[in-house]
C-alpha positions as CSV (number, residue, x, y, z in Angstrom):
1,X,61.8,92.5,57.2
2,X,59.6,95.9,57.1
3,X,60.5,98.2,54.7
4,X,61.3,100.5,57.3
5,X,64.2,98.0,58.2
6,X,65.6,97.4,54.5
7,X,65.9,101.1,53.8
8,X,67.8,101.5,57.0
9,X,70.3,98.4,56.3
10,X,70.5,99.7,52.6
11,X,71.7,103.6,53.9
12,X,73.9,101.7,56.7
13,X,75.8,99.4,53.9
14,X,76.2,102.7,51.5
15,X,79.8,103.1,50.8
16,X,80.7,99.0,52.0
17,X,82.6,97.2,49.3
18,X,82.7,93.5,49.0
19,X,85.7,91.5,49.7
20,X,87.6,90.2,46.7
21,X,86.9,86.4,47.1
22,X,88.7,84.9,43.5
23,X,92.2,85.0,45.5
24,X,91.6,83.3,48.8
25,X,94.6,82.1,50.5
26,X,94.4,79.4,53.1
27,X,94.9,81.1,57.2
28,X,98.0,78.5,57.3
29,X,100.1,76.5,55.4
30,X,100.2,73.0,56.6
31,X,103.5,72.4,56.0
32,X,104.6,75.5,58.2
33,X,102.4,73.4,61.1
34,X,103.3,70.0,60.4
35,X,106.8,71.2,60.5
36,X,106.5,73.3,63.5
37,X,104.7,70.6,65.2
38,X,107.5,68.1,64.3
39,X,110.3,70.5,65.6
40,X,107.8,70.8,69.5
41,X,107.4,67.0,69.6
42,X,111.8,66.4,68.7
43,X,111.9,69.1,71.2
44,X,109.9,67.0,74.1
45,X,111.3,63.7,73.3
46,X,114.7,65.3,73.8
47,X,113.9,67.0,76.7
48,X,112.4,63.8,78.3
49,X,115.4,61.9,77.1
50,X,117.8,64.6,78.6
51,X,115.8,64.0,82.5
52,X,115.5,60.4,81.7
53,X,119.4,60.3,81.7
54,X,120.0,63.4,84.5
55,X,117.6,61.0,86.5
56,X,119.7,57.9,85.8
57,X,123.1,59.5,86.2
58,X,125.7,59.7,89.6
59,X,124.5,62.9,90.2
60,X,121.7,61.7,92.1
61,X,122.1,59.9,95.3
62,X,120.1,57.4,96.0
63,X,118.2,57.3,99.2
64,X,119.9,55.8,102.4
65,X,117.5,53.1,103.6
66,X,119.2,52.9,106.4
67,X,118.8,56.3,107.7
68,X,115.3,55.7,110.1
69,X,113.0,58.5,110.1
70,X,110.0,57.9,112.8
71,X,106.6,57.0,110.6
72,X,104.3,60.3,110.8
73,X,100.1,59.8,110.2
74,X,98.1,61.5,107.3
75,X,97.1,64.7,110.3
76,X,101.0,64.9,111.7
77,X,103.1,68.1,110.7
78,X,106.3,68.0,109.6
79,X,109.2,70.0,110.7
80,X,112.9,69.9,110.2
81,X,115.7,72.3,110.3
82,X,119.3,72.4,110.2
83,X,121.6,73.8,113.6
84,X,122.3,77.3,113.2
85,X,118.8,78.4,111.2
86,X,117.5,81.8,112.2
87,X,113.9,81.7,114.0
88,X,112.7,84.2,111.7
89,X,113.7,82.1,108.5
90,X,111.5,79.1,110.5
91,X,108.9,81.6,111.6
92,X,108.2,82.7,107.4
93,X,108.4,78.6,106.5
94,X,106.0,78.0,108.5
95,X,103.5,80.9,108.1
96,X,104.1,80.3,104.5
97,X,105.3,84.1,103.8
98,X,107.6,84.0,101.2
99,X,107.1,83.4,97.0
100,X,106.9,79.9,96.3
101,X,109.6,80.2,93.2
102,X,108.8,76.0,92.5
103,X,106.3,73.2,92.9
104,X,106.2,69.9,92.6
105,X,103.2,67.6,93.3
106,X,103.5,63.8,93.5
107,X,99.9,62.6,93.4
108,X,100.0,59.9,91.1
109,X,103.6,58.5,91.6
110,X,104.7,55.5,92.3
111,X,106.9,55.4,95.7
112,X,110.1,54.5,93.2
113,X,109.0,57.6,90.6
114,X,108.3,60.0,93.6
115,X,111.6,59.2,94.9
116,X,113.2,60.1,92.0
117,X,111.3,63.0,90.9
118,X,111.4,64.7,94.2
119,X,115.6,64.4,94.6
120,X,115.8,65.3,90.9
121,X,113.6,68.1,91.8
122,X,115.4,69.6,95.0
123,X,118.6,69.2,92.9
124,X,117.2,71.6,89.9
125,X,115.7,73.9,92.1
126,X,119.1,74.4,93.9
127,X,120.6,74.6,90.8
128,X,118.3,77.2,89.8
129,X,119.0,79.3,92.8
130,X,116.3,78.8,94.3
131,X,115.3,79.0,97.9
132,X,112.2,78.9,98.9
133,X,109.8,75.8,96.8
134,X,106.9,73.6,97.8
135,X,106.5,70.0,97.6
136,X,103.0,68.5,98.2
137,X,102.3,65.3,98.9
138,X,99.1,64.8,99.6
139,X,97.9,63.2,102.9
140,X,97.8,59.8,102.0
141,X,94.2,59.2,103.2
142,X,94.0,55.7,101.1
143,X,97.2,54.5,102.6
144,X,97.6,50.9,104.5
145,X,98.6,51.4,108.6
146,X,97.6,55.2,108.6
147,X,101.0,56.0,107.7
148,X,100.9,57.9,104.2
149,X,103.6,56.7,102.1
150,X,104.3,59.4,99.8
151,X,104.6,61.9,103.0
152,X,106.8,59.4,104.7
153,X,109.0,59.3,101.6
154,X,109.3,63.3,101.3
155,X,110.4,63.2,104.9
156,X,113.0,60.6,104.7
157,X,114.6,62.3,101.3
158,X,114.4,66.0,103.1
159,X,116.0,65.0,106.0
160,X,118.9,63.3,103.5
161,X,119.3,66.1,101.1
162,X,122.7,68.3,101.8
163,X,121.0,71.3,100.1
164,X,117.9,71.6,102.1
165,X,117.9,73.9,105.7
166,X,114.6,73.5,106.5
167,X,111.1,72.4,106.2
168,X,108.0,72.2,107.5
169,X,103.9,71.1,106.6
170,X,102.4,74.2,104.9
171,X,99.5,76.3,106.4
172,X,96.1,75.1,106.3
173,X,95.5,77.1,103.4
174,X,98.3,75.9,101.4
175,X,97.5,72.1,101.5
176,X,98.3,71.4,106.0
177,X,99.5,68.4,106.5
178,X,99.3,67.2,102.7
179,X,102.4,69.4,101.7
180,X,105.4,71.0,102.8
181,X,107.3,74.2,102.3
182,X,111.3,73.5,101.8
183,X,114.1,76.2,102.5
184,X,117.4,75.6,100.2
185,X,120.7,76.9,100.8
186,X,121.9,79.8,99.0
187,X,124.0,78.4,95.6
């Protein structure tokens, strides 16, 4: 460093005291963080437990097996609505104009979890008030006979569900043919 530089430094650092460093204290107390850590993970575990048993319980029907739906292809849209729906409520599902207020995305389920996450799902959400939620699906491209199962499944439960109106494949940029938009009743 010139001496140009250190008398420059020196003039800069006039006035700067150091920092008292015989009393340091530790940023956190580990016992504060093990114990807060403890009370997130009870917190989980009971939260898991508390779906684990809401999944289990009467409140969720199972699905009819006996109610046929017609097989649809990973590229096929979906659309569904109940009698008396207003074409502009279709007309906004299907363009996708409205605030998706929930989503729930089953890549990764089994056909038996999927089943039972997407009716537990449909059941909070109306619960929750809310009307307008997104379930994708994917398109099932690794799927035996062309028909996607988890998109099959989604159909069959919609079409079962007492709370849903209407729903319908999302726009291209949403997910197409790999996810649908779902309109619930008002609570």
């Amino acid at each position: 460093m010139s001496e140009e530089d250190k008398s420059l430094f020196l003039e800069a650092m006039q006035g700067v005291v150091p920092l008292d460093t015989v009393e340091k204290r530790p940023l956190y107390n580990s016992n504060t963080i093990s114990q807060t850590q403890k009370e997130v993970i009870k917190q989980v575990k009971r939260k898991a437990k508390a779906n684990q048993n809401r999944l289990k319980s009467n409140d969720i029907q199972p699905l009819d097996r006996s109610y046929q739906v017609k097989q649809v292809t990973a590229f096929e849209s979906l659309l569904y609505h109940c009698k008396g729906l207003r074409l502009q409520e279709l007309s906004k599902l299907k363009k996708g104009e409205f605030t998706v207020q929930a989503v729930l995305d089953l890549h990764g389920f089994t056909q038996n979890e999927a089943e039972l996450q997407t009716i537990a799902f449909i059941n909070d959400c109306y619960e929750s008030k809310y009307r307008y939620i997104r379930i994708i699906h994917g398109k099932g491209y690794n799927s035996e006979d062309n028909y996607p199962i988890l998109k099959n499944l989604v159909n069959q439960i919609l079409r079962q569900q007492k709370q849903v109106l209407a729903f319908t494949s999302t726009p291209q940029k949403d997910g197409g043919t790999g996810a649908v938009n779902v309109f619930l009743k008002a609570h």
